[in-house]
C-alpha positions as CSV (number, residue, x, y, z in Angstrom):
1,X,-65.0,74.9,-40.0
2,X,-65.8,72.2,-38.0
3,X,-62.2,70.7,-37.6
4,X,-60.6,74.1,-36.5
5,X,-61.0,73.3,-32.9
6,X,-59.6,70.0,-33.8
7,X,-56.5,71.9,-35.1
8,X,-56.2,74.4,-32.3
9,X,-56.2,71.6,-29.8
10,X,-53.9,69.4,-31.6
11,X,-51.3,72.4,-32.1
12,X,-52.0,73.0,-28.0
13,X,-51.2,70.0,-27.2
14,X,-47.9,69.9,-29.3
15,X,-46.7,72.7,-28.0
16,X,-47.5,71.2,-24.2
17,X,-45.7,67.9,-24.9
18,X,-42.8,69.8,-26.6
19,X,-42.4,71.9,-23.5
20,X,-43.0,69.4,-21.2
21,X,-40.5,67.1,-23.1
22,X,-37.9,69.8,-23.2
23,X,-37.6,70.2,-19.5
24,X,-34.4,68.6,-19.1
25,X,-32.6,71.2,-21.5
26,X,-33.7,73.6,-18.5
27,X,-32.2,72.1,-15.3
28,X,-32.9,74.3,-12.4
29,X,-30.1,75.8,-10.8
30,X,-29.4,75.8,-6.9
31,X,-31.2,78.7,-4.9
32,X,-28.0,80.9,-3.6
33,X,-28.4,83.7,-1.3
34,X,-25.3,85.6,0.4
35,X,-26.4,85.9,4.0
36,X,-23.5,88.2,5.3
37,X,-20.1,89.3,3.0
38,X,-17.9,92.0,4.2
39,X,-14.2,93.3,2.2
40,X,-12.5,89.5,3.0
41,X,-15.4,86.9,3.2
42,X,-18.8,86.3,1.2
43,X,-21.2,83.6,3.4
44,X,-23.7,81.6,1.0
45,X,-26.6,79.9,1.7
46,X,-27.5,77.2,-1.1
47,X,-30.3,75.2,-1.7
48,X,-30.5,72.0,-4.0
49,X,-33.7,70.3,-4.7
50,X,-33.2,67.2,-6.6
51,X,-32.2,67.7,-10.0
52,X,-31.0,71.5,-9.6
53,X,-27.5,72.0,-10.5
54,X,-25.1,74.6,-9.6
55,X,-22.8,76.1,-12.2
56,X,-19.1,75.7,-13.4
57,X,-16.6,77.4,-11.0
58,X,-13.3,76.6,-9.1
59,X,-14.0,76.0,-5.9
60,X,-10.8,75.8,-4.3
61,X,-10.5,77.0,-0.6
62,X,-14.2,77.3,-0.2
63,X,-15.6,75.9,3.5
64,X,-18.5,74.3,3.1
65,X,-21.0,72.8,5.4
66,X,-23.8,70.5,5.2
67,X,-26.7,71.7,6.8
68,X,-28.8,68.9,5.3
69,X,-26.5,66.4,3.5
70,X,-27.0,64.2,0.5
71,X,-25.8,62.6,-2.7
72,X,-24.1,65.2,-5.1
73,X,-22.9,64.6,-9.1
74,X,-19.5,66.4,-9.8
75,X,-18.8,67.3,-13.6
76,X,-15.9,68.8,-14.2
77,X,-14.6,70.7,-17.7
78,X,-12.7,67.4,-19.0
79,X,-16.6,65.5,-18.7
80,X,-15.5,63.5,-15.9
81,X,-18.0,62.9,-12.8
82,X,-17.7,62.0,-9.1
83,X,-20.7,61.0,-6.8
84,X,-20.1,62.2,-3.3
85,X,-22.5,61.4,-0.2
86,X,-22.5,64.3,2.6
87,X,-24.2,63.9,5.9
88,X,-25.4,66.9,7.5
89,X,-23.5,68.2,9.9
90,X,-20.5,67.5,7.9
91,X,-18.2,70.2,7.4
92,X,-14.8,70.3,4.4
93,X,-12.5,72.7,3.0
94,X,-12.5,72.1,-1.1
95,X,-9.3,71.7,-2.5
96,X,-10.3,70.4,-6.2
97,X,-8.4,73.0,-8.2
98,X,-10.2,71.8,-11.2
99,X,-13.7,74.1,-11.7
100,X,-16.7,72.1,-11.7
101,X,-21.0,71.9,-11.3
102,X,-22.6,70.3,-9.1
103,X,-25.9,68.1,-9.3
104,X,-28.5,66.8,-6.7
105,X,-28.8,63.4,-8.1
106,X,-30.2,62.3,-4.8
107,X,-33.8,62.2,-3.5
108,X,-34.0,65.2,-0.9
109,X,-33.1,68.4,-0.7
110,X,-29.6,69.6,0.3
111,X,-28.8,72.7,1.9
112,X,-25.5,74.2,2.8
113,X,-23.6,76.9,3.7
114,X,-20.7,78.0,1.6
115,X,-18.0,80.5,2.9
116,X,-15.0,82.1,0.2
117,X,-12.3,84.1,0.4
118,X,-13.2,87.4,-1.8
C-alpha cells in the first residue's frame, strides 16, 4: 500500500506534462467582438496576443486598421506563408482573394479594427 501514492502522483504528473506538452495542438484564437453591424456593414474589434491565430477565411475587400500594429504569419490553403509588419495607425483594404489565418508571431499584442461588406 505504501507505493499507491507513489502511483497516483506519477499518473498526476503524466497527465500534467501531457497537457502541458499538448498546448500547441490548442492555439488560441483572436478575441473578436462586433462592435456595431447594421443590413450593409459588420465593424470588428480583434485582439491577438502572441501566438493566437485567427481562422481560415477570404478576406477580400475587408478594411482593416491597426490600432496597435505588429508582426503577423499568413497561411494560406496551398501551405504557403507571408510575414507582414503593421504599424499602428496603419490602415489597408485586403485584396488577397486567396482565404487564409492569421498568426501573431510577434512579441505584443495586436489589436485592430476590421470593417466587411455583409
Amino acid at each position: 500500500m505504501a507505493t499507491t501514492p507513489r502511483i497516483a502522483l506519477f499518473c498526476v504528473s503524466a497527465m500534467a506534462f501531457a497537457l502541458v506538452g499538448s498546448g500547441p495542438l490548442f492555439a488560441a484564437e483572436a478575441t473578436q467582438k462586433v462592435i456595431a453591424e447594421n443590413e450593409k456593414l459588420k465593424v470588428i474589434d480583434v485582439i491577438q496576443k502572441p501566438g493566437d491565430t485567427g481562422p481560415m477565411a477570404s478576406r477580400l475587400g475587408l478594411v482593416v486598421h491597426w490600432v496597435t500594429g505588429g508582426k503577423v504569419e499568413r497561411t494560406y490553403a496551398d501551405g504557403t506563408k507571408e510575414v507582414i509588419t503593421r504599424k499602428a495607425g496603419e490602415t489597408a483594404l485586403i485584396t488577397e482573394k486567396r482565404q487564409y489565418s492569421v498568426k501573431n508571431i510577434g512579441t505584443s499584442t495586436t489589436h485592430l479594427i476590421e470593417v466587411e461588406l455583409k
